[in-house]
C-alpha positions in Angstrom: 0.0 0.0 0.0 3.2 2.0 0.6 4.3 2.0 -2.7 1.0 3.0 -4.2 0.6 5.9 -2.0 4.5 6.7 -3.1 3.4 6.7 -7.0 0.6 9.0 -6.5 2.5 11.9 -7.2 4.5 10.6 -10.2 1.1 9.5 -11.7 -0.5 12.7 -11.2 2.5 14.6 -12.7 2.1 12.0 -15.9 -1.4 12.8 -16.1 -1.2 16.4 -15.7 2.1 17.0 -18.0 1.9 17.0 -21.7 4.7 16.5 -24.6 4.0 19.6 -26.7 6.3 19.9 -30.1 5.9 23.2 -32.3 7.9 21.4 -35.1 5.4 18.6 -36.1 8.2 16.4 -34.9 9.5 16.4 -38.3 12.2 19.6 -37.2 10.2 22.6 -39.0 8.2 25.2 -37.7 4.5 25.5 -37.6 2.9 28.6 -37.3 -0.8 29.3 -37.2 -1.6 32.0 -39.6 -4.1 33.7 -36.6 -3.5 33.4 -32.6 -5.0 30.4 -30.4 -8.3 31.4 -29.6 -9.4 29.9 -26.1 -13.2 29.7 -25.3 -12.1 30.7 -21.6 -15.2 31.4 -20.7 -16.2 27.8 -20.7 -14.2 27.1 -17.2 -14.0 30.5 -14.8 -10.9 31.9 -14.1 -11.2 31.3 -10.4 -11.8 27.7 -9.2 -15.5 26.7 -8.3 -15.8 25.9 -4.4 -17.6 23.1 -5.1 -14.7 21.7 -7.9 -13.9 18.0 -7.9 -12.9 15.9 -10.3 -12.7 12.1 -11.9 -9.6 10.8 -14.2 -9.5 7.1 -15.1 -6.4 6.2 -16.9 -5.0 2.6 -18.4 -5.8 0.0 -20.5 -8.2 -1.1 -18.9 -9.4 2.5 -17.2 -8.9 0.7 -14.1 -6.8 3.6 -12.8 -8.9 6.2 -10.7 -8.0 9.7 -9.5 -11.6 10.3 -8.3 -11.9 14.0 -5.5 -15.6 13.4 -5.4 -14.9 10.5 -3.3 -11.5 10.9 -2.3 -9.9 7.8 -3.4 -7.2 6.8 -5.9 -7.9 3.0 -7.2 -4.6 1.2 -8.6 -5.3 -1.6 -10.9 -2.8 -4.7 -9.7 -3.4 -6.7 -12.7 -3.7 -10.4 -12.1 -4.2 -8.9 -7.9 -7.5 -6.8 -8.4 -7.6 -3.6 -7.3 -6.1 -1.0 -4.7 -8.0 1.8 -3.8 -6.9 4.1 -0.9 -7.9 7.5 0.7 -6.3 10.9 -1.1 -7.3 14.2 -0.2 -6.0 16.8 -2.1 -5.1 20.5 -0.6 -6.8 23.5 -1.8 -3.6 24.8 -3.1 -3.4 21.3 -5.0 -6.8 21.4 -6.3 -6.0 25.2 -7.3 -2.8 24.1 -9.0 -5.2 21.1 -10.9 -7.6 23.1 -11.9 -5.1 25.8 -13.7 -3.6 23.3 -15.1 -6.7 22.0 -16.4 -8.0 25.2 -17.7 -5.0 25.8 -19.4 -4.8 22.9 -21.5 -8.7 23.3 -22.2 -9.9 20.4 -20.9 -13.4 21.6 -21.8 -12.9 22.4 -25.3 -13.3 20.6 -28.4 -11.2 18.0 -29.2 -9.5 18.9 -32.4 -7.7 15.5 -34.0 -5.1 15.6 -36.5 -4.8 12.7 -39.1 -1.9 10.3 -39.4 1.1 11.2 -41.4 
């Protein structure tokens, strides 16, 4: 259970850090010919009292990060689950939920094809 609770934070950074390449990942540059628009009005600039959230993650989405209940479920694979008590601080919750609304998470979804 030790060791779960020790890979909480190195999960949550995974989930909440990106890989973000402005070349493609071919080495040129991409520009957009106007400015990122952001519909920031669809999440408030200040954090909600009330905000919580839910993340499953995995192959098998057995992986939880849920603050509406305050757990964090590990799946153990051929050993079921893990699921232990995590309560986030504010100023974790505040750091979350920036880093949220700064990648959009409430936007649309715009895929790129396959090269």
């Amino acid at each position: 259970m030790s060791k779960l609770l020790a890979c909480l934070p190195l999960l949550l950074i995974l989930l909440l850090a990106g890989c973000e390449s402005t070349d493609g990942g071919n080495g040129s540059t991409i520009q957009s010919a106007t400015p990122l628009q952001r519909p920031d009005h669809l999440m408030p600039e200040v954090m909600p009292e009330d905000f919580a959230f839910s993340v499953r993650f995995g192959i098998t989405g057995k992986n939880e990060i849920n603050t509406f209940e305050g757990t964090v479920t590990k799946d153990l694979v051929t050993q079921g689950e893990a699921t232990a008590e995590l309560t986030f601080t504010e100023s974790e919750m505040a750091d979350i939920y920036t880093r949220l609304r700064d990648i959009d998470v409430m936007g649309e979804l715009k895929l790129e094809p396959a090269r």
